[in-house]
PyMOL Python script that loads the backbone (N, CA, C, O; Angstrom):
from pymol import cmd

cmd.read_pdbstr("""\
ATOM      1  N   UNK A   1       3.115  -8.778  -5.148  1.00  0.00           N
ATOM      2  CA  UNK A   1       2.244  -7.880  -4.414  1.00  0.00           C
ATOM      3  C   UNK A   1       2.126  -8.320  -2.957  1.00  0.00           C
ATOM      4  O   UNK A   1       1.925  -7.403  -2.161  1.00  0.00           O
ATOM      5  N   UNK A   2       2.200  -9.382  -2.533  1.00  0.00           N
ATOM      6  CA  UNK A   2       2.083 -10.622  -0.944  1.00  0.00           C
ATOM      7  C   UNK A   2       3.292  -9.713  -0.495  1.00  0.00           C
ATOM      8  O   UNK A   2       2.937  -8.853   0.311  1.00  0.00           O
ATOM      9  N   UNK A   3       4.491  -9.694  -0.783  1.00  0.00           N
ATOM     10  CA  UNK A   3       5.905  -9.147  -0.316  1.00  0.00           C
ATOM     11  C   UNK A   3       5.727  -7.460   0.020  1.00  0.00           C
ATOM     12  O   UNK A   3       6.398  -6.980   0.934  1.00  0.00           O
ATOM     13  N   UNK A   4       4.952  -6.751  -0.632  1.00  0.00           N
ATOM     14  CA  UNK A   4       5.111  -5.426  -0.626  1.00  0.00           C
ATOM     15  C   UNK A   4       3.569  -5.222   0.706  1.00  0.00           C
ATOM     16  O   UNK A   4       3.672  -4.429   1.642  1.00  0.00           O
ATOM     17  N   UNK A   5       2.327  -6.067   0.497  1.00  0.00           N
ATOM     18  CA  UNK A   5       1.692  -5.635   1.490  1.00  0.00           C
ATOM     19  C   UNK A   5       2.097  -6.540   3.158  1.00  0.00           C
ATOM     20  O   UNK A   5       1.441  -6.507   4.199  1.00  0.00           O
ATOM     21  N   UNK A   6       3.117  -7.125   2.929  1.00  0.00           N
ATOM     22  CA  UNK A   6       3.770  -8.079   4.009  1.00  0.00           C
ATOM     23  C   UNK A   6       4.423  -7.461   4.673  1.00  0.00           C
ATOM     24  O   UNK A   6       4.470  -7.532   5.901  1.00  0.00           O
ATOM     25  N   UNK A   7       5.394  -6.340   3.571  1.00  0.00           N
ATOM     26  CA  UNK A   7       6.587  -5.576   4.080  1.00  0.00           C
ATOM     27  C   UNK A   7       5.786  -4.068   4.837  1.00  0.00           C
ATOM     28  O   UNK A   7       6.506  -3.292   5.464  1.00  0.00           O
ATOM     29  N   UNK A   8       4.515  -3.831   4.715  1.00  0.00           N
ATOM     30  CA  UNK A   8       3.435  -2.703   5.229  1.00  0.00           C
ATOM     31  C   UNK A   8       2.948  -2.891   5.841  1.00  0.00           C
ATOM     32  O   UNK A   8       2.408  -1.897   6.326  1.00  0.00           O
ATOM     33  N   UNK A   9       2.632  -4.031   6.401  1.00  0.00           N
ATOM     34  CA  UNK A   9       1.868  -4.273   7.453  1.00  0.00           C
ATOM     35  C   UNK A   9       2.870  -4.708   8.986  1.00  0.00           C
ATOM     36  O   UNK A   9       2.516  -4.583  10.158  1.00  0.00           O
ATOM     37  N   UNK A  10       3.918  -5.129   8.552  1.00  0.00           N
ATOM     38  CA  UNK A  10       4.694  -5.703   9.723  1.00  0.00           C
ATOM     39  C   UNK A  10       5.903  -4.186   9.780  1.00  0.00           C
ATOM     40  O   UNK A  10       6.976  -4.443  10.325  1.00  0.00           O
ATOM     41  N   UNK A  11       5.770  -3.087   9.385  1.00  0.00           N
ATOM     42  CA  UNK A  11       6.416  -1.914   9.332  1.00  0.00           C
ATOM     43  C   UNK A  11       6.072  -1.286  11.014  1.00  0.00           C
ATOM     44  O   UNK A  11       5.129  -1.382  11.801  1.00  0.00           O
ATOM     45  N   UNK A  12       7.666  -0.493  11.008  1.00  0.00           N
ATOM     46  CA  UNK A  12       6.620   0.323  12.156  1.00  0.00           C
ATOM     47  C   UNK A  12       6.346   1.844  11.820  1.00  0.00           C
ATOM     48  O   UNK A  12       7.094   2.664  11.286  1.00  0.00           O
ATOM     49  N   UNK A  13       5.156   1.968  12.253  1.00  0.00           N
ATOM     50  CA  UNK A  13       4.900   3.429  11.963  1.00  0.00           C
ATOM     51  C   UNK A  13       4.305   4.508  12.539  1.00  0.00           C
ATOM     52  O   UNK A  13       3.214   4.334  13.081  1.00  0.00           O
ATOM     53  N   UNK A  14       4.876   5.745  12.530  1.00  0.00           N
ATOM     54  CA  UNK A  14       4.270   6.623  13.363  1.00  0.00           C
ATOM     55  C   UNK A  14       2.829   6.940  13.146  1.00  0.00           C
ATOM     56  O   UNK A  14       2.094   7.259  14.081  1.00  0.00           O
ATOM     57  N   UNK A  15       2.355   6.835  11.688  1.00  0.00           N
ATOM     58  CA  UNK A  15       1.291   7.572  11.869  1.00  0.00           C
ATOM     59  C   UNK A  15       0.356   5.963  10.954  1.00  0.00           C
ATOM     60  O   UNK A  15       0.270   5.720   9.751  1.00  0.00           O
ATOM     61  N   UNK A  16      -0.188   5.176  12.161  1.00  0.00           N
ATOM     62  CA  UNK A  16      -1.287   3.925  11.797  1.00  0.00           C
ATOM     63  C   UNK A  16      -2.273   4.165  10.952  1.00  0.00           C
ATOM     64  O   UNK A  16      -2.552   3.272  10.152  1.00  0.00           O
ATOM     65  N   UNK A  17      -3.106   5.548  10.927  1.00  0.00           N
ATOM     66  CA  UNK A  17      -3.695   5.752  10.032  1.00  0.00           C
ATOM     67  C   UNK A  17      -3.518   5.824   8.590  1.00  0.00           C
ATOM     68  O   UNK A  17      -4.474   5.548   7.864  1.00  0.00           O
ATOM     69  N   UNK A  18      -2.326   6.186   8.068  1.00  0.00           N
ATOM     70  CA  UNK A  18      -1.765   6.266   6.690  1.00  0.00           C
ATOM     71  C   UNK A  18      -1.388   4.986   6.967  1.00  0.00           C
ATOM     72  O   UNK A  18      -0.208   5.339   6.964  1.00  0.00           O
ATOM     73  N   UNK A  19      -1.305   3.657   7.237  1.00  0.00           N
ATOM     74  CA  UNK A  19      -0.841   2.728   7.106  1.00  0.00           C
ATOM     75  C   UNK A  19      -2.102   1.522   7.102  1.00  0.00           C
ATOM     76  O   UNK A  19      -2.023   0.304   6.940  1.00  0.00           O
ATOM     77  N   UNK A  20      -2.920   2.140   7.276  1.00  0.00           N
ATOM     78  CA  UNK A  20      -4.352   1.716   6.783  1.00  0.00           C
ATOM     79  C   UNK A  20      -5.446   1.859   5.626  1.00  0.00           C
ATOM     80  O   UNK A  20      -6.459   1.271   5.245  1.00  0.00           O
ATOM     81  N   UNK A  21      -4.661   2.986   5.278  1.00  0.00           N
ATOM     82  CA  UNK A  21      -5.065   3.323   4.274  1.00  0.00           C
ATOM     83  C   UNK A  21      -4.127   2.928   3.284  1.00  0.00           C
ATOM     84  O   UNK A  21      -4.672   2.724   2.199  1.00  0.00           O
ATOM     85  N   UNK A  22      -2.850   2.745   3.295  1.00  0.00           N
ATOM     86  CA  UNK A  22      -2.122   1.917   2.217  1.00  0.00           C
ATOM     87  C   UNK A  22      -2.356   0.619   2.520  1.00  0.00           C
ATOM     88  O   UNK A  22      -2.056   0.071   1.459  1.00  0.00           O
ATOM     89  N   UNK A  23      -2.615  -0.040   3.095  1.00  0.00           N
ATOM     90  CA  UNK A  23      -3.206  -1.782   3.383  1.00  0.00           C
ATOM     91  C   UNK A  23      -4.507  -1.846   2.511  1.00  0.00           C
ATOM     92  O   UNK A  23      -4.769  -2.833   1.823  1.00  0.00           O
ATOM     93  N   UNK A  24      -5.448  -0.537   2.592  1.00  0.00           N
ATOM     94  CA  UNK A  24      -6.630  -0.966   2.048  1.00  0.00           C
ATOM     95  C   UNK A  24      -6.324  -0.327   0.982  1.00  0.00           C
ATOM     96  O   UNK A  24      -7.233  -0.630   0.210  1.00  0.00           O
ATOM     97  N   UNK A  25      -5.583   0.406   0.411  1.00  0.00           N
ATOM     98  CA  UNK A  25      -5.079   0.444  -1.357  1.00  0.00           C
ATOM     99  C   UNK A  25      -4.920  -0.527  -1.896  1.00  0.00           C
ATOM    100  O   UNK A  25      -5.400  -0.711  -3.014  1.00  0.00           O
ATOM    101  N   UNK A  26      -4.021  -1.658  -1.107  1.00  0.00           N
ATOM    102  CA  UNK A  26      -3.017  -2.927  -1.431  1.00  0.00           C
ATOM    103  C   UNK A  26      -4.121  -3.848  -1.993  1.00  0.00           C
ATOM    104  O   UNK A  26      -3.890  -4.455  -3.039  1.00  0.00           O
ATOM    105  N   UNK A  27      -5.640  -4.029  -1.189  1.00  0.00           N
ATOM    106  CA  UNK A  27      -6.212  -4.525  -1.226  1.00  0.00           C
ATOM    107  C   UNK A  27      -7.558  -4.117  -2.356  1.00  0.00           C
ATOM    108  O   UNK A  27      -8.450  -4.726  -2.946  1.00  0.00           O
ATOM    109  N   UNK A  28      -7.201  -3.096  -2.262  1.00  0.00           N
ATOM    110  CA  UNK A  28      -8.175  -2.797  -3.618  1.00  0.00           C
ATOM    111  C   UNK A  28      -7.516  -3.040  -5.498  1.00  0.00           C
ATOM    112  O   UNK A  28      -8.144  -3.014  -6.556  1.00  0.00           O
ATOM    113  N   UNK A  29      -5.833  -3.291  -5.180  1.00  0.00           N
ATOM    114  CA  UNK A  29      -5.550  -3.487  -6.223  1.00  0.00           C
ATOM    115  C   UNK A  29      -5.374  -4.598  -6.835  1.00  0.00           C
ATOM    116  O   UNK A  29      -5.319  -5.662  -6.218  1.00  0.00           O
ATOM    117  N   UNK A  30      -5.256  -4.511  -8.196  1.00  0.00           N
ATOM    118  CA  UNK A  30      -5.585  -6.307  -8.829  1.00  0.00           C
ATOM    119  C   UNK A  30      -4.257  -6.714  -9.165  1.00  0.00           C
ATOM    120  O   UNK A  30      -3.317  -5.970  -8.885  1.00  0.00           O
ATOM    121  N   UNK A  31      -4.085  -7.731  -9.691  1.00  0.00           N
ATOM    122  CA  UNK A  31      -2.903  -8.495  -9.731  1.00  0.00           C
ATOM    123  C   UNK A  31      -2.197  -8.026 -10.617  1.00  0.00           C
ATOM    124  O   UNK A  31      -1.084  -8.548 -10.666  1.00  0.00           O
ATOM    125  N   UNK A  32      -2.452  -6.989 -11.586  1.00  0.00           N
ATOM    126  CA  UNK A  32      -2.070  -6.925 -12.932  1.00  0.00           C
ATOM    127  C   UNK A  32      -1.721  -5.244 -12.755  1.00  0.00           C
ATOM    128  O   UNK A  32      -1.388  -4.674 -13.794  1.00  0.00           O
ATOM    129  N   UNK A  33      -1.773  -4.519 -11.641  1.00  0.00           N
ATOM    130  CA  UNK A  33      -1.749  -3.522 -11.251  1.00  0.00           C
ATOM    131  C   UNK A  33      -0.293  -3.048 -10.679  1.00  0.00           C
ATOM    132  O   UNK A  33       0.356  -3.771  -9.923  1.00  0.00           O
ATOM    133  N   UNK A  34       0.164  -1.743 -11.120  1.00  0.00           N
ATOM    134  CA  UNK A  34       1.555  -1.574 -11.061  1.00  0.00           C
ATOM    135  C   UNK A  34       1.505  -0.573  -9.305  1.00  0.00           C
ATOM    136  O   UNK A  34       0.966   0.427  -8.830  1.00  0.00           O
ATOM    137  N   UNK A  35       2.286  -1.477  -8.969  1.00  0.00           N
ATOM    138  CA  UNK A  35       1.918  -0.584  -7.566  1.00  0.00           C
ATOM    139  C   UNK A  35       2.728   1.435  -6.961  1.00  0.00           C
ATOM    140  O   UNK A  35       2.571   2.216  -6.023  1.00  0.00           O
ATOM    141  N   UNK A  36       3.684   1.349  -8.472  1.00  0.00           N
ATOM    142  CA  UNK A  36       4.514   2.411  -8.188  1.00  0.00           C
ATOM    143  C   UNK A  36       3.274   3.554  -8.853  1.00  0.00           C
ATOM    144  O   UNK A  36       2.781   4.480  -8.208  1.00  0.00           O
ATOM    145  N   UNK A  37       2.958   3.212 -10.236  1.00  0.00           N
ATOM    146  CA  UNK A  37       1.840   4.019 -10.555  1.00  0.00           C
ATOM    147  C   UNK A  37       0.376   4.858  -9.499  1.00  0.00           C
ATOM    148  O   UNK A  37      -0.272   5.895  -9.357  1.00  0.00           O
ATOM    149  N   UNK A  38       0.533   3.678  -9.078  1.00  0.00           N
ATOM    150  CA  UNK A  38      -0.817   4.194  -8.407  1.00  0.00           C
ATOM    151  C   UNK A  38      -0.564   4.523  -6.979  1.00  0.00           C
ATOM    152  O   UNK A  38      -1.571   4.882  -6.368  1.00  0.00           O
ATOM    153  N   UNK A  39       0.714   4.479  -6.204  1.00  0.00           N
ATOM    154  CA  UNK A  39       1.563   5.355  -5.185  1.00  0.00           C
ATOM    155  C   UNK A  39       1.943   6.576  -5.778  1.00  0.00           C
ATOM    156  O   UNK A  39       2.417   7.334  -4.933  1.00  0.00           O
ATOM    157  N   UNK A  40       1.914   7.040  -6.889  1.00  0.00           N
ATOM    158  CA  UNK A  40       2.169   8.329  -7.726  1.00  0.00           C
ATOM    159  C   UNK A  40       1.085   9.190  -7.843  1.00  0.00           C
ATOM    160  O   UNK A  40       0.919  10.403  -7.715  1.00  0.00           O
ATOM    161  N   UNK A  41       0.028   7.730  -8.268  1.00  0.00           N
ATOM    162  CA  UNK A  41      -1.300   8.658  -8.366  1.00  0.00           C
ATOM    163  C   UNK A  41      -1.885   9.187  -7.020  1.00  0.00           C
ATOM    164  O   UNK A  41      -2.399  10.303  -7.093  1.00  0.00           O
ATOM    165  N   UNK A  42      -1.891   8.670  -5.994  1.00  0.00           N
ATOM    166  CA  UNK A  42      -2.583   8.567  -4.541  1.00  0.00           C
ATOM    167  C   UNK A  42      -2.001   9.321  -4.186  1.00  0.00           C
ATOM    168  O   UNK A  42      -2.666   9.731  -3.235  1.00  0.00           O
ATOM    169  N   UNK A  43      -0.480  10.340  -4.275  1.00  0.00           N
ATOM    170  CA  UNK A  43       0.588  11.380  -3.903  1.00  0.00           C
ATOM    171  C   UNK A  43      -0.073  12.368  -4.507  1.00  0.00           C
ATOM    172  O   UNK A  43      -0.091  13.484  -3.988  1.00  0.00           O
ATOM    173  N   UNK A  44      -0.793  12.085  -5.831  1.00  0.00           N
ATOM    174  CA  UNK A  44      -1.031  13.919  -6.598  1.00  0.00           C
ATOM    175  C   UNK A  44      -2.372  14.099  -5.742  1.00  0.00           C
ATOM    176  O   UNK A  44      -3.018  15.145  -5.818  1.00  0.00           O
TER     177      UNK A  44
END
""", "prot")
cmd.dss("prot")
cmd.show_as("cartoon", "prot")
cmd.util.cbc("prot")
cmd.orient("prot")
C-alpha cells in the first residue's frame, strides 16, 4: 500500500484536486484492504 500511495503522490497531475482525494482514500484504508475494489467502488 506505501508503493501505490508513493507512486500518487509523486505523480504529475492535471487535476490536484482528484489527487487529494485519492491520497485521503489511501489513507482512510486499512492494511487488509484491497485497493482495486474500492477504486471500483469510488468510480460507481
Amino acid at each position: 500500500m506505501d508503493q501505490v500511495r508513493r507512486n500518487v503522490a509523486e505523480a504529475k497531475v492535471k487535476f490536484p484536486e482528484k489527487q487529494a482525494e485519492l491520497l485521503k482514500l489511501l489513507d482512510e484504508m486499512g492494511e487488509d484492504d484491497n485497493p482495486i475494489i474500492a477504486f471500483y467502488k469510488l468510480k460507481d
